[in-house]
MDAnalysis code that builds the backbone (N, CA, C; Angstrom):
import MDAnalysis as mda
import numpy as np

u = mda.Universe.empty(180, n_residues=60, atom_resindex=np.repeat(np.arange(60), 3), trajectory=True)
u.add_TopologyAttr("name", ["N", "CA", "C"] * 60)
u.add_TopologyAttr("resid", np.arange(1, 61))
u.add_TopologyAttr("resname", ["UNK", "UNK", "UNK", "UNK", "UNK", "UNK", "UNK", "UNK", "UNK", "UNK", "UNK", "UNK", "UNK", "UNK", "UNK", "UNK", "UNK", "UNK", "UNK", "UNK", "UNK", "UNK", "UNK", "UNK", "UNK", "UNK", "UNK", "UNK", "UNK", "UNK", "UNK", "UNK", "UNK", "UNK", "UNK", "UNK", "UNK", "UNK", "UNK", "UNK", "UNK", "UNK", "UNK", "UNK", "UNK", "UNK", "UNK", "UNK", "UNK", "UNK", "UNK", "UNK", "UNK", "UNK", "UNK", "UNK", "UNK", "UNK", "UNK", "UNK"])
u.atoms.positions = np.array([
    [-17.558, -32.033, -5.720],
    [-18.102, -30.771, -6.165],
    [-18.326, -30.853, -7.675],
    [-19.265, -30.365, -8.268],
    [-20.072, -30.310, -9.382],
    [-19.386, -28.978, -10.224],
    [-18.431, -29.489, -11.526],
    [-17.895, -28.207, -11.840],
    [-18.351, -28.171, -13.597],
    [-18.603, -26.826, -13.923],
    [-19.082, -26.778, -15.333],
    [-17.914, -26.059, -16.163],
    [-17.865, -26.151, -17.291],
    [-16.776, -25.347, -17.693],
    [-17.186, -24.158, -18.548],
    [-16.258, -23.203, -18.421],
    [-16.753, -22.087, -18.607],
    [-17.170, -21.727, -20.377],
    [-17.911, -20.716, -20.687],
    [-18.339, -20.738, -22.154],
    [-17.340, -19.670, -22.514],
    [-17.184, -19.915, -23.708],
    [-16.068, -19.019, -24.150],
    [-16.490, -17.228, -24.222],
    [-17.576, -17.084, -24.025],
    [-17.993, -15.649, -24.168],
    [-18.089, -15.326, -22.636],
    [-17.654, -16.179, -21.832],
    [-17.860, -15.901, -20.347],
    [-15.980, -16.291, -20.116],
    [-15.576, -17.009, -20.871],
    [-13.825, -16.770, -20.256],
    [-13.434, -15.280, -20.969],
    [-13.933, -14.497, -22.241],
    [-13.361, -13.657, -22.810],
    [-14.195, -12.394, -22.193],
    [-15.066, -12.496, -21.044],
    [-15.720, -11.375, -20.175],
    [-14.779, -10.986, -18.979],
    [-13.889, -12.402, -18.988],
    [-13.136, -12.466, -16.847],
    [-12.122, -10.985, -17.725],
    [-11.999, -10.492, -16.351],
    [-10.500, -9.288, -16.675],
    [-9.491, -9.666, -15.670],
    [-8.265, -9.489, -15.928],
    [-7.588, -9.642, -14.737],
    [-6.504, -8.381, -14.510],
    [-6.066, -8.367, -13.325],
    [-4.803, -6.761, -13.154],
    [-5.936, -6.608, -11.735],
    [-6.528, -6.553, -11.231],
    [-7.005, -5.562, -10.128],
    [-6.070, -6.089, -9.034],
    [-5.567, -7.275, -8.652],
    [-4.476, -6.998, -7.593],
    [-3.301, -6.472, -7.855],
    [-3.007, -6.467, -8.806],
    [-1.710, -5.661, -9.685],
    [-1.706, -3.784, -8.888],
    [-2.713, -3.590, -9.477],
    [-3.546, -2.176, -9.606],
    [-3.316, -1.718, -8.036],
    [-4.280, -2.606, -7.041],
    [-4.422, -2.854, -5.675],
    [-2.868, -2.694, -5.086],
    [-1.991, -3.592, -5.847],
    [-0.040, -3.629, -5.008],
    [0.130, -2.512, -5.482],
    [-0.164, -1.942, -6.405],
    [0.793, -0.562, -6.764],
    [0.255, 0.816, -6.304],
    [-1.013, 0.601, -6.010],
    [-1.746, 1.530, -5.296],
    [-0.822, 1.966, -3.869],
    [-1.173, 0.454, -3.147],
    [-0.443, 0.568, -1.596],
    [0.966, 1.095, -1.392],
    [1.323, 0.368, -2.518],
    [2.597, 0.700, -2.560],
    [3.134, 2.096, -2.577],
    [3.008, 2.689, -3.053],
    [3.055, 3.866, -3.669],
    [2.384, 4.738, -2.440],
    [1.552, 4.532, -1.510],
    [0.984, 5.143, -0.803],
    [1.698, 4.684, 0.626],
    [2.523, 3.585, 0.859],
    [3.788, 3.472, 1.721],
    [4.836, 4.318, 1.943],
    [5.301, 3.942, 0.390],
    [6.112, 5.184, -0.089],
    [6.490, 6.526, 0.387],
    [4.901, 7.156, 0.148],
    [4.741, 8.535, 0.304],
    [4.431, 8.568, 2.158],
    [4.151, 7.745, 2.911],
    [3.930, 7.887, 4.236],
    [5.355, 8.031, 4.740],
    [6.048, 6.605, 4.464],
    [7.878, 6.511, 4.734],
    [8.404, 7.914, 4.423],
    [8.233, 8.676, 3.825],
    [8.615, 9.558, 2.882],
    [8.165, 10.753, 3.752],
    [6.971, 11.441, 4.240],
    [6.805, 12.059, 5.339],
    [7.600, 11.725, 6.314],
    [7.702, 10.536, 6.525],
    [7.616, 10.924, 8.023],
    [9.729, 10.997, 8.167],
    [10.215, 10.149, 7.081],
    [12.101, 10.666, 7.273],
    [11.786, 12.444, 7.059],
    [11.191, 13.147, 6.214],
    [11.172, 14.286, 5.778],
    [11.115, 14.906, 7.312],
    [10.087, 14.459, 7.948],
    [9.636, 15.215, 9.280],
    [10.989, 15.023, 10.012],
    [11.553, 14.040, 10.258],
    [12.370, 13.744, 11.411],
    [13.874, 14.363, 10.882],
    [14.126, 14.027, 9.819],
    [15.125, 15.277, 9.479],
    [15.335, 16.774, 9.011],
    [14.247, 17.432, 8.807],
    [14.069, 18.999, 9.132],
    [13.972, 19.703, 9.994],
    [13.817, 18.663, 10.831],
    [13.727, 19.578, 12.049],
    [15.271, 19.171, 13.476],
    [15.522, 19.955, 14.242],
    [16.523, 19.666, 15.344],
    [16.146, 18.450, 15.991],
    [15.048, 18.591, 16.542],
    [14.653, 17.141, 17.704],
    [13.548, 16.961, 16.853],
    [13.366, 16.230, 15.990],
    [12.107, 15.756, 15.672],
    [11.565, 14.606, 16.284],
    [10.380, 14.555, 16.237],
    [9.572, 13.613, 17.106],
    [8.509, 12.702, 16.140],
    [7.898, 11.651, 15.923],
    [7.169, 10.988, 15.096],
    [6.198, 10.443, 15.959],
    [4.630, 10.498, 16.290],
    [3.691, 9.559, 16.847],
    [3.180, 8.585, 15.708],
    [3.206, 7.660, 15.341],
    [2.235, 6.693, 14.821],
    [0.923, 6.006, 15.680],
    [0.033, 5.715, 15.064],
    [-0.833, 5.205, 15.646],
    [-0.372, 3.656, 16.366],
    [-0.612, 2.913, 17.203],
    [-0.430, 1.789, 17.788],
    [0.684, 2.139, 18.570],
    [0.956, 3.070, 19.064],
    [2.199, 3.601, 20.213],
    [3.452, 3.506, 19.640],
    [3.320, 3.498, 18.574],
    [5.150, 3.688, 17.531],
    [5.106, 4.895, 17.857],
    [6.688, 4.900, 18.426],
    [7.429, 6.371, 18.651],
    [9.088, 6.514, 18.098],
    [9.294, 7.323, 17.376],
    [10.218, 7.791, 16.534],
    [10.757, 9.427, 17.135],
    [12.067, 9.207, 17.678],
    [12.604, 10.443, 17.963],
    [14.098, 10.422, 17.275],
    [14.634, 11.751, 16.882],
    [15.496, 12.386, 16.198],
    [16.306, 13.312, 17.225],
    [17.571, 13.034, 17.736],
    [18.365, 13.815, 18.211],
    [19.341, 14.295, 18.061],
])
């Protein structure tokens, strides 16, 4: 493979952080799902949890 090296006004254009950005996004949006759904299952007497893909979560 045929490789050129990069010009310095084209290495000081690259940015980097967007998977950073991307993990802390998800993350944080795990978080807050985990976070519903203990909230749900302990406020209530029998709580019940459906997730999508047939996860089932019951509280007795």
């Amino acid at each position: 493979m045929y490789k050129l090296p990069l010009m310095s006004d084209e290495l000081s254009s690259i940015k980097c952080g967007e998977a950073i950005t991307l993990a802390a996004v998800m993350s944080v949006l795990v978080i807050a799902i985990i976070t519903v759904v203990v909230y749900k299952l302990y406020s209530s007497s029998d709580g019940t949890v459906q997730l999508p893909g047939g996860y089932k979560f019951q509280w007795k």
